[in-house]
C-alpha positions as CSV (number, residue, x, y, z in Angstrom):
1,X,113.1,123.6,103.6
2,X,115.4,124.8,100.7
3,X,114.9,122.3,98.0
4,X,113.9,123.8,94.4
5,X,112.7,122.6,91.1
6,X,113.5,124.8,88.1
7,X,111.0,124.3,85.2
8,X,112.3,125.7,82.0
9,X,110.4,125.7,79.0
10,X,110.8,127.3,75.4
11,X,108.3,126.8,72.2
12,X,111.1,128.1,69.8
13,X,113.3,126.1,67.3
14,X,117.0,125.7,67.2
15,X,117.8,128.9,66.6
16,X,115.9,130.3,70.0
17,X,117.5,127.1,72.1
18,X,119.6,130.3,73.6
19,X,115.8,132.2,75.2
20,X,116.6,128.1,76.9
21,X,119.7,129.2,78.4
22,X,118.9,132.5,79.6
23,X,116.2,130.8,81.9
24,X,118.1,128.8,83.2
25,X,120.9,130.8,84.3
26,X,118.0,133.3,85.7
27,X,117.3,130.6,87.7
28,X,120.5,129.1,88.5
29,X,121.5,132.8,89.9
30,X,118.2,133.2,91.7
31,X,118.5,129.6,93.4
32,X,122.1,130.5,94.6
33,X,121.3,134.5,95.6
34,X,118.3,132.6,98.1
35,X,120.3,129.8,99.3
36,X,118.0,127.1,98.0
37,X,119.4,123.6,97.0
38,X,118.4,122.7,93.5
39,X,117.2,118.8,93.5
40,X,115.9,118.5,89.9
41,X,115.0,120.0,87.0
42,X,112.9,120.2,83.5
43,X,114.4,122.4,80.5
44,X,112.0,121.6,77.9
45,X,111.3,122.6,74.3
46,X,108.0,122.6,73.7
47,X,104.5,124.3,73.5
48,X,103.1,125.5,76.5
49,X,99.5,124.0,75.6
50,X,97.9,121.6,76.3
51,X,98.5,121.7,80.2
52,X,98.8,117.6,80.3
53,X,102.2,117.6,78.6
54,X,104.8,115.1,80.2
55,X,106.5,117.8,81.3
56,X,104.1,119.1,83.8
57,X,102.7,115.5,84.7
58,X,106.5,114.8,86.0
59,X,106.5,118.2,87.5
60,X,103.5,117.3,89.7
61,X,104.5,113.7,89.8
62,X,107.6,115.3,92.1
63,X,106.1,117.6,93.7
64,X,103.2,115.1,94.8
65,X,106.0,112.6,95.9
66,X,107.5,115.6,98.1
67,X,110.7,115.8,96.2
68,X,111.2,119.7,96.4
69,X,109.1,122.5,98.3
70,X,110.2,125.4,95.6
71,X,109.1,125.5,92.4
72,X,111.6,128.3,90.2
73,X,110.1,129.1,87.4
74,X,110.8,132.4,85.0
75,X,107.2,133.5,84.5
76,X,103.9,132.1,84.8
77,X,103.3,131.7,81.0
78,X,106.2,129.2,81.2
79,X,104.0,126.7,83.1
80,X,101.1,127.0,80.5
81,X,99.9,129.9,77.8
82,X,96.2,129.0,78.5
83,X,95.7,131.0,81.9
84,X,93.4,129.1,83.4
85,X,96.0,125.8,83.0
86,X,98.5,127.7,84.7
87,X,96.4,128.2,87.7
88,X,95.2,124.7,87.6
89,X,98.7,123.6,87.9
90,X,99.6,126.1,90.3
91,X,96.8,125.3,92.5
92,X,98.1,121.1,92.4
93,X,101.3,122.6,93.6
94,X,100.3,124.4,96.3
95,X,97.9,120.7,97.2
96,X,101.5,119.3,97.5
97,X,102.8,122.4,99.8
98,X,105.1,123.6,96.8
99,X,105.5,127.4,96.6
100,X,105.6,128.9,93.0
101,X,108.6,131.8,93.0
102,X,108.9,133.8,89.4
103,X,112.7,134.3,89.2
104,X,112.0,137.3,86.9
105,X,109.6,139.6,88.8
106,X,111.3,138.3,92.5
107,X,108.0,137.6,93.5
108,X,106.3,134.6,95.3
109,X,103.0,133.4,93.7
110,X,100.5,133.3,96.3
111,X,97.1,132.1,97.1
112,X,95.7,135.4,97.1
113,X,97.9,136.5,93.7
114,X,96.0,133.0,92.4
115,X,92.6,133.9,93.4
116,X,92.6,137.6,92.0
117,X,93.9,136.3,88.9
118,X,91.3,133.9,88.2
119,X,89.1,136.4,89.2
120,X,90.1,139.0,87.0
121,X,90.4,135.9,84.1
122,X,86.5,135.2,84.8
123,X,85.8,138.9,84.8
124,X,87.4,139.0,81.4
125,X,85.9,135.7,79.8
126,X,82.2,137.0,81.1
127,X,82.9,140.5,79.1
128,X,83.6,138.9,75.9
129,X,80.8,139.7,73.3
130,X,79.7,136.3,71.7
């Protein structure tokens, strides 16, 4: 199926309320260029931590309740900041069956992609020297 989600989110103020826009006509032009049917949508201003924000609970609450299969989002970080949230949450998508595309790279997130990045993330965390 062709149903998509876009998830926008900025931390700025006012004056960055445009960095808003931008993602979402990157991911209104990346919807139509792939043929998907956009069925909802979150455009947020907010901080991308903590990862139980009511943005990504309604996220999740959709995509748990089958609502889309296609998550559009503009880069990982705009999910979460905190890496290891943003796999969390991309890991309860792909529980749901959602795929994760990043409109900005033109590249699917993938199980594999997900495991070597939390393996590189643990590799870093284990280096750190305290």
């Amino acid at each position: 199926m062709n149903r998509a989600w876009k998830y926008c989110r900025q931390a700025g103020t006012d004056e960055m309320l445009s960095v808003l826009a931008v993602q979402n006509r990157l991911l209104e032009y990346y919807a139509a260029a792939h043929e998907f049917s956009v069925v909802g949508e979150i455009k947020v201003v907010e901080t991308g931590t903590p990862a139980d924000r009511e943005s990504i609970r309604e996220l999740l609450n959709e995509a748990a309740h089958g609502t889309y299969d296609v998550l559009l989002i503009s880069g990982l970080d705009r999910l979460s900041r905190n890496v290891w949230d943003a796999l969390t949450i991309v890991s309860k998508l792909f529980a749901c069956g959602v795929r994760v595309l990043d409109a900005s790279t033109n590249e699917e997130i993938s199980a594999d992609a997900l495991d070597q990045l939390s393996l590189a993330s643990a590799s870093i965390v284990e280096n750190l020297p305290f």
